[in-house]
C-alpha positions as CSV (number, residue, x, y, z in Angstrom):
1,X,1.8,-7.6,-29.6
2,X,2.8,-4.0,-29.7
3,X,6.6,-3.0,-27.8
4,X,4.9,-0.9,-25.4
5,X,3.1,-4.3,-24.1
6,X,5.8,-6.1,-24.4
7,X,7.8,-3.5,-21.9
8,X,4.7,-2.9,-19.4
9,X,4.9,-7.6,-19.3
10,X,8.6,-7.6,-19.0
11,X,9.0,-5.3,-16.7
12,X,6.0,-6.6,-14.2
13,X,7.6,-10.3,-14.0
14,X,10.9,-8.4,-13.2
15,X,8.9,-6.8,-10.6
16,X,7.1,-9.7,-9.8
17,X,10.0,-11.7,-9.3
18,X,11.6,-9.6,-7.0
19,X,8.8,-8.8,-4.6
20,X,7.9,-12.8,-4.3
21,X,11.4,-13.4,-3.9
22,X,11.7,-11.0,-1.0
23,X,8.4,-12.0,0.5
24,X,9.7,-15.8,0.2
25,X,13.2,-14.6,2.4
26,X,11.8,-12.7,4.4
27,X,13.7,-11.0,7.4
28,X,16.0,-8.1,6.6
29,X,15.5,-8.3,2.7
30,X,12.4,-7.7,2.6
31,X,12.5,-5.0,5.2
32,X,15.0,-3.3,2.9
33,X,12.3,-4.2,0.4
34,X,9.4,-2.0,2.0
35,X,12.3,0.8,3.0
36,X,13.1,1.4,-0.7
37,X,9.4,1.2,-1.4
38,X,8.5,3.6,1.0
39,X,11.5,6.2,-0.4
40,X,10.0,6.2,-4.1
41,X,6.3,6.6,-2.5
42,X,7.8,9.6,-0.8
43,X,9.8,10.7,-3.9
44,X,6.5,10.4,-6.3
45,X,4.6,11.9,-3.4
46,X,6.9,15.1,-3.2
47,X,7.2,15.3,-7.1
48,X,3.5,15.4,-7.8
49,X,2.6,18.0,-4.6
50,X,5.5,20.0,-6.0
51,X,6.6,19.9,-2.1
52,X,10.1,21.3,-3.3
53,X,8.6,24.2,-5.1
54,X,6.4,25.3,-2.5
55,X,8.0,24.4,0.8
56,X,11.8,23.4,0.5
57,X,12.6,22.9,4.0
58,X,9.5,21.0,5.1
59,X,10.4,18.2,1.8
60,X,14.1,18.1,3.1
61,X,12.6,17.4,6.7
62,X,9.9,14.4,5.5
63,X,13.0,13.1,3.1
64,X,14.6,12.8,6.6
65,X,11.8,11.8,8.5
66,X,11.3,9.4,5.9
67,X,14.9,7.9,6.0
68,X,15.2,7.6,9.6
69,X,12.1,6.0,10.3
70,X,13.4,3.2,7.3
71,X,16.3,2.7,9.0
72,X,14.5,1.8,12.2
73,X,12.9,-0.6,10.0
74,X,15.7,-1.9,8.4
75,X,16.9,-2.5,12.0
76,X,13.9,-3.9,13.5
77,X,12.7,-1.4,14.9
78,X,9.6,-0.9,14.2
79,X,7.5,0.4,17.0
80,X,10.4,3.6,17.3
81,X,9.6,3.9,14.0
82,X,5.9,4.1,14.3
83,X,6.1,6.9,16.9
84,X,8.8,8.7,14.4
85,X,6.3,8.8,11.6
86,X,3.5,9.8,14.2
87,X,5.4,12.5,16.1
88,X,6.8,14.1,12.9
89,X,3.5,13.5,11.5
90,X,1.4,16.0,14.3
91,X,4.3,18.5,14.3
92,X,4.5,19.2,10.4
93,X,0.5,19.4,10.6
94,X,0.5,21.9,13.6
95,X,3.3,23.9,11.6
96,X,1.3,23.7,8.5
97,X,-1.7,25.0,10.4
98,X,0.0,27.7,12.0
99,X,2.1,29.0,9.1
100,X,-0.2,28.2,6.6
101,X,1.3,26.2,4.4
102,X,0.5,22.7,2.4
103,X,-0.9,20.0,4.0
104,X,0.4,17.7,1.5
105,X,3.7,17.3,3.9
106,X,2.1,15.7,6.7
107,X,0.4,13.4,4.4
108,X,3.8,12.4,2.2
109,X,5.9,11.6,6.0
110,X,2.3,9.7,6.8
111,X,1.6,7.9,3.8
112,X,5.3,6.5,3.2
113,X,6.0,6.1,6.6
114,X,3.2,3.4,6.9
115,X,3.6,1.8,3.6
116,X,7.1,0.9,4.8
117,X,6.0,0.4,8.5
118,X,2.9,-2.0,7.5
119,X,4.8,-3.8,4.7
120,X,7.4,-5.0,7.2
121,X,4.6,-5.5,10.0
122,X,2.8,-8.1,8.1
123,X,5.7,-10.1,6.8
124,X,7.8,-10.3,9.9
125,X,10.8,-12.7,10.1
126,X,8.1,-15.7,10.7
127,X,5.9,-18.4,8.8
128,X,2.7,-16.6,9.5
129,X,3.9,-13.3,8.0
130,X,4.7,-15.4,5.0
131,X,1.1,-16.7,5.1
132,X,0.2,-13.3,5.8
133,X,1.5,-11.3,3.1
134,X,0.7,-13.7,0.2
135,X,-2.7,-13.7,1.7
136,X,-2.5,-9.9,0.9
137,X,-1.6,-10.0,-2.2
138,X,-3.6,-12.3,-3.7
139,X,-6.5,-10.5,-2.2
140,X,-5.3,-7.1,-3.6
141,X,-4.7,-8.6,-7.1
142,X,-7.3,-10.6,-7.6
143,X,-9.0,-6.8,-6.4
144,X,-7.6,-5.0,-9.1
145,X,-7.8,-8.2,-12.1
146,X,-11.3,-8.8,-11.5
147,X,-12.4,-5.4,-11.3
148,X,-11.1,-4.7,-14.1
149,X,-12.6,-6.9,-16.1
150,X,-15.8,-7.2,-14.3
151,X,-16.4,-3.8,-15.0
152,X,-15.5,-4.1,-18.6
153,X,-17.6,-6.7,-19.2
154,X,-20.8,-5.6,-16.9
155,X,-20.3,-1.8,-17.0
156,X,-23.0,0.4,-15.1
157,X,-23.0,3.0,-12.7
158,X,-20.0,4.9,-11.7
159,X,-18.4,4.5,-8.9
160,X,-16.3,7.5,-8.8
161,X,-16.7,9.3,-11.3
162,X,-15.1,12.8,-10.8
163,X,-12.3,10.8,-9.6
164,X,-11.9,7.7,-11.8
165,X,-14.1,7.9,-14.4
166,X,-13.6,4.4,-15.7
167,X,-14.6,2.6,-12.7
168,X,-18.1,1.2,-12.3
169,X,-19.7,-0.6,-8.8
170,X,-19.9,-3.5,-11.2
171,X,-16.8,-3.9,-11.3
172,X,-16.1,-3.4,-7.3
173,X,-18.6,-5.4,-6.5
174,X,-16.4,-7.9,-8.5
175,X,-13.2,-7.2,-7.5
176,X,-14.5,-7.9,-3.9
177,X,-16.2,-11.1,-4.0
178,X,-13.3,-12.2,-6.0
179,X,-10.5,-11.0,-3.2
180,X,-12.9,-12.8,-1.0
181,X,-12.4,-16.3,-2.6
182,X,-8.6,-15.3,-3.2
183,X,-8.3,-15.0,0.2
184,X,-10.3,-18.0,1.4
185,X,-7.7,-20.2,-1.1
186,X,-4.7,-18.8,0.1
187,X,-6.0,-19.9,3.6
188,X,-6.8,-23.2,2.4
189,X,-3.4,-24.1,1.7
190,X,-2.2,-23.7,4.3
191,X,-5.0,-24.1,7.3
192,X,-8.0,-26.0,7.7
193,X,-11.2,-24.3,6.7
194,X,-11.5,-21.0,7.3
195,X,-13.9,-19.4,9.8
196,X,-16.1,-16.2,8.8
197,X,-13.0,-14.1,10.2
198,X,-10.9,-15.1,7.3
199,X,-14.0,-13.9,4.1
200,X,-14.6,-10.7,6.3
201,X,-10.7,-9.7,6.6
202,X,-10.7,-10.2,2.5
203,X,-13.2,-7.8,2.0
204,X,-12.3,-5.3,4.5
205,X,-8.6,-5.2,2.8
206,X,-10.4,-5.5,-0.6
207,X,-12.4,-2.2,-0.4
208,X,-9.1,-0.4,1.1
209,X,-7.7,-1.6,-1.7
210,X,-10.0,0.1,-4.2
211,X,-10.2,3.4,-1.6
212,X,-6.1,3.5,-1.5
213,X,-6.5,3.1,-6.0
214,X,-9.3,5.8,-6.1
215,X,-6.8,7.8,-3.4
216,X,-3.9,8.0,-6.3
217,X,-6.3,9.0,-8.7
218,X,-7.3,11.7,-7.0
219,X,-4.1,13.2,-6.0
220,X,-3.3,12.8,-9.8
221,X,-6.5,14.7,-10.8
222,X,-5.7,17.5,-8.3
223,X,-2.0,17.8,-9.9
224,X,-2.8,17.4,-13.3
225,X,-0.7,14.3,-14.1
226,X,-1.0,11.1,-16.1
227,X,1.5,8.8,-13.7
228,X,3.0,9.2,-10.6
229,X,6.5,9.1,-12.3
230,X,8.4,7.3,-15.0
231,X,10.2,5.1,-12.7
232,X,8.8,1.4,-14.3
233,X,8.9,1.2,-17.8
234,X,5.6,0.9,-19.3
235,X,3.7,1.1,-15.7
236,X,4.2,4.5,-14.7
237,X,5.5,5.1,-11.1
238,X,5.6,3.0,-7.7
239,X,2.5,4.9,-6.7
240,X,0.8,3.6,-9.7
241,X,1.5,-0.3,-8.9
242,X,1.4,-0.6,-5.2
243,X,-1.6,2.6,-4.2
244,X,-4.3,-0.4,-3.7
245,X,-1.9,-2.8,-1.8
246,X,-0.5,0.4,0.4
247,X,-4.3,0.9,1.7
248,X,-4.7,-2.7,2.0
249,X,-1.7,-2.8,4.6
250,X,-2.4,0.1,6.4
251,X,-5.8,-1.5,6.9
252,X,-4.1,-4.6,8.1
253,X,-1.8,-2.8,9.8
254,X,-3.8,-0.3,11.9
255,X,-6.8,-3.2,12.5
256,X,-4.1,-5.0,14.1
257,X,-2.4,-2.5,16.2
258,X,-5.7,-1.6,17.6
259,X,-7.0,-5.1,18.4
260,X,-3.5,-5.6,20.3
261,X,-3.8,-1.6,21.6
262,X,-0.3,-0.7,20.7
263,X,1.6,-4.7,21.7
264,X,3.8,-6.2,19.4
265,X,3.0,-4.6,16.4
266,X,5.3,-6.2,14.3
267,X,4.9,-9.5,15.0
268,X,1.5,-9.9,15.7
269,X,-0.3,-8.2,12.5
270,X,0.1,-11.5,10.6
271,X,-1.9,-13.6,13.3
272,X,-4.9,-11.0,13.1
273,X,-4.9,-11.0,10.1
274,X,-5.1,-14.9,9.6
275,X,-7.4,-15.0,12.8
276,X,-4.5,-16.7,14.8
């Protein structure tokens, strides 16, 4: 086994550890949890747009957009939080409209303002957000381990190939039926069997999962970079390990604040997601 492998295995049961041991708390260390996510997504985000170089004073307002809205979070607050993101959202996209200027601002306060906002949303401080969010991840990993090695084995067509040239509709195919039974087990554990709500909430969060990894790539390809940073040895950056689950959440996230229209957010994405 070559050191590099040995660094990238190390590292992602350090990582691994930590995230499950958050998720398994709950409450306020896991909110800090999807706070300090959110920061390095933002971090990564500005670094590969080259926000500083090219608009200074917009990057210093979505770092503090960014920090207020987590510590909203951090307190709880999570609906303020959602219209923080949202406001500051629209205005820096009517000021980059009107002065002409990158468009990568509004998306950098967007995208780590929901990874935070629909991390925290689907764990809550309760049981079912504990359900919940293990019910994510195992759909988003067994996403991105059988598509991997679906397509490796199967190959075929493309599926994005400008974008992410080595992935093949083989190997989505896969990684979706497998997120599908994931799902379905995770339920099983805890709840009798599932109804066709639980399979069709697996997929949907499956194929956001593959859109949000196919999203990364292509904001790599437009910047010309390998990895979103150096930040985990041997894995790259934040972005790297968590752009399928991100897109998986705000899937979640945004299903459930529209099948509630706007009510308890936070508390009630774990119940639609589990069909409760």
């Amino acid at each position: 086994m070559s050191s590099e492998l040995r660094l990238r295995i190390a590292s992602g049961l350090v990582l691994a550890v930590i995230v499950l041991a958050a998720t398994w708390v709950g409450g306020l260390p896991f909110r800090l949890l999807s706070v300090l996510i959110a920061m390095l997504v933002y971090y990564e985000w500005s670094t590969i747009t080259r926000l500083v170089e090219v608009d200074f004073r917009g990057n210093a307002f979505g770092w503090a957009i960014t920090a207020i809205a987590g510590g909203m979070i951090v307190l709880g607050e999570g609906e303020l939080a959602l219209v923080t993101v949202a406001v500051a959202s629209i205005l820096s996209l009517l000021h980059a409209l009107w002065s002409r200027r990158s468009f990568w601002l509004p998306g950098g306060i967007a995208y780590a303002g929901l990874t935070a906002l629909s991390l925290a949303s689907i764990r809550a401080d309760d049981a079912t957000g504990l359900i919940a969010m293990l019910f994510v991840f195992a759909v988003v990993w067994a996403t991105d381990i059988l598509a991997y090695f679906v397509g490796r084995a199967i190959g075929g067509p493309k599926l994005a190939p400008a974008i992410s040239p080595g992935k093949t509709w083989s190997g989505a195919i896969g990684g979706a039926v497998a997120a599908v039974v994931a799902g379905c087990g995770v339920y099983l554990l805890f709840f009798p069997s599932p109804g066709l709500w639980v399979p069709v909430v697996a997929f949907v969060l499956s194929v956001f999962s593959q859109v949000g990894d196919l999203f990364e790539s292509f904001i790599k390809r437009r910047f010309g970079v390998k990895d979103s940073s150096r930040l985990i040895p041997g894995h790259g950056g934040v972005m790297d390990r968590v752009d399928g689950l991100v897109f998986a959440c705000f899937a979640a996230f945004l299903l459930g604040l529209a099948a509630t229209h706007g009510q308890r957010t936070v508390a009630s994405t774990g119940a639609f997601l589990l069909g409760l």
